[in-house]
Phi, psi and omega in degrees: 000123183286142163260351201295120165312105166282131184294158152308123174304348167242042200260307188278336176285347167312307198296295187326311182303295184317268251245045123123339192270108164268161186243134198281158177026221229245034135114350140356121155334315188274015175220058193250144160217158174319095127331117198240125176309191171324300199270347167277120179270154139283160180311001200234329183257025169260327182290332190281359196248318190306313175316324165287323185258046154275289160340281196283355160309288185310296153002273201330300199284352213278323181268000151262345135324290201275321169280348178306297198257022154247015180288343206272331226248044137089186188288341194246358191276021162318295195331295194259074203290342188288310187266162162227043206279127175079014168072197198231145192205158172271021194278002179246002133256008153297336179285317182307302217288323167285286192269042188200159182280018172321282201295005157292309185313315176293289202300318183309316196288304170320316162308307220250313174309297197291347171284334203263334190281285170336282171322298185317314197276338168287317198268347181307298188280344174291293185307312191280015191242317178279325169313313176273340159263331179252167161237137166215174159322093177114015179267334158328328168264350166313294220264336146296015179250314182311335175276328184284332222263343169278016196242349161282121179295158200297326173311332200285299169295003180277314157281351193288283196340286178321297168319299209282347178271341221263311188285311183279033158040054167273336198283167184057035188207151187299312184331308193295341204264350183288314193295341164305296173282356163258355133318338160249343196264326187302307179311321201276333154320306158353262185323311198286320182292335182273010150268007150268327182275028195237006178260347164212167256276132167299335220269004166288276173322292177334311184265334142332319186265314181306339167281000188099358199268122175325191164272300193294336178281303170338316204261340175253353177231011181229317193272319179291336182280338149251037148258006184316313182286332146310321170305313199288318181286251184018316179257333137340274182304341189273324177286323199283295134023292165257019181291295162263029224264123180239324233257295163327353192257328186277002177261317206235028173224143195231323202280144179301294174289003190244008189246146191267170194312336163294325166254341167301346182261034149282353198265022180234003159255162172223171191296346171227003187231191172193142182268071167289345172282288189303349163311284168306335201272289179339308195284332177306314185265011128325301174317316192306287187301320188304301177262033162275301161321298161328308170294309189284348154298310190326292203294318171264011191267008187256305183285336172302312205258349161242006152265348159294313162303331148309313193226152164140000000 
């Protein structure tokens, strides 16, 4: 009795398939067609993907398109938001820019950002580098008071804020109002540099110390230089946090001359009109500092954000 396995008759159109081929009829050559791999479309779904993403393109662009040209179209061309009718002219940001404390404000606003970005990103990365590197007593509730500390909504916090800047005489002052927004950005900062100092390797701090280098030198000269796309979101969030900020600024700031763009374009509304043309025109040149920062971040904000997301 033969024992021998006789091959399948359909063995080579089987092979043909696996190696990237099907075979069409009755296995000819002139009827074979193209498997298209993983990463490949057809001409109806690159066009249906492009299409869409024209569409949420437009989406994006259509309400800064739109606020540019009614800043264009003079103090009253809100009233004809449709038309272009009498052309497009700048007075209504020659007007901010001359006749309103705008560039006091635009300068407050600036001061008070770049103080809360600076601050902010040294203890965010100072806290979040001992959190991911040391154990010491209380760090587990360390980093839960830091996760609690997201969860009051700002209304909540404004009188606390207000007694504690009122005793330490803050109130009315850029400090106070700095240390207000790093009372919100740092935890949550926190939390992100230590899920980034936790993508690298200890064995970098090892050898930083066998060379000699303290712990803080080991942490400023071997570790924040490959924490960079984490630094850049940090000082992201930390600019945009007081950038926009209204409900701390209208409360614990009074002086005329100390107040930033969030509450100074509130003087271009009135009890029955709103100034939209000086409005659009504000938020155009507002927009300006936000995304410059953005541009200088932009190459590290995508691995900051998803290595903070990953660990931790």
């Amino acid at each position: 009795m033969s024992t021998v396995t006789q091959p399948r008759k359909n063995a080579p159109a089987a092979h043909a398939a696996t190696g990237g081929h099907r075979a069409a009829g009755s296995g000819s050559g002139s009827g074979r067609r193209k498997v298209r791999g993983r990463e490949e479309r057809s001409p109806l779904a690159s066009a249906g993907l492009h299409g869409a993403l024209i569409v949420a393109s437009l989406v994006a662009v259509f309400p800064i398109a739109y606020m540019i040209f009614i800043s264009l179209r003079g103090r009253a061309g809100w009233t004809r938001p449709t038309s272009a009718e009498g052309g497009l002219e700048i007075s209504n940001y020659t007007y901010v820019l001359t006749e309103t404390a705008f560039p006091q404000w635009f300068a407050n606003s600036v001061l008070i950002a770049a103080g809360t970005t600076l601050i902010g990103v040294f203890v965010a990365a100072s806290t979040g580098y001992a959190i991911s590197r040391m154990r010491f007593p209380g760090h587990k509730s360390l980093m839960w008071v830091l996760l609690v500390t997201q969860m009051f909504p700002v209304a909540v916090l404004i009188v606390a804020l207000y007694n504690i800047l009122g005793r330490l005489g803050l109130l009315d002052s850029y400090l106070g109002l700095i240390l207000t927004y790093c009372s919100v950005s740092v935890p949550f900062c926190a939390w992100m540099m230590k899920g980034y100092f936790d993508t690298i390797p200890h064995e970098i701090d090892e050898a930083g110390r066998v060379d000699g280098l303290t712990p803080f030198g080991t942490f400023y000269r071997l570790i924040l230089p490959l924490a960079k796309p984490g630094l850049a979101v940090t000082a992201f969030y930390s600019f945009l946090t007081a950038w926009g900020e209204v409900a701390f600024a209208r409360a614990f700031l009074s002086t005329d001359s100390m107040l930033t763009l969030s509450v100074g374009l509130q003087s271009f509304i009135g009890q029955h009109k709103a100034e939209w043309g000086y409005l659009t025109a504000s938020a155009v040149i507002i927009t300006v500092p936000a995304g410059l920062v953005f541009l200088l971040v932009q190459r590290n904000l995508v691995a900051g954000l998803t290595a903070g997301g990953t660990k931790g």
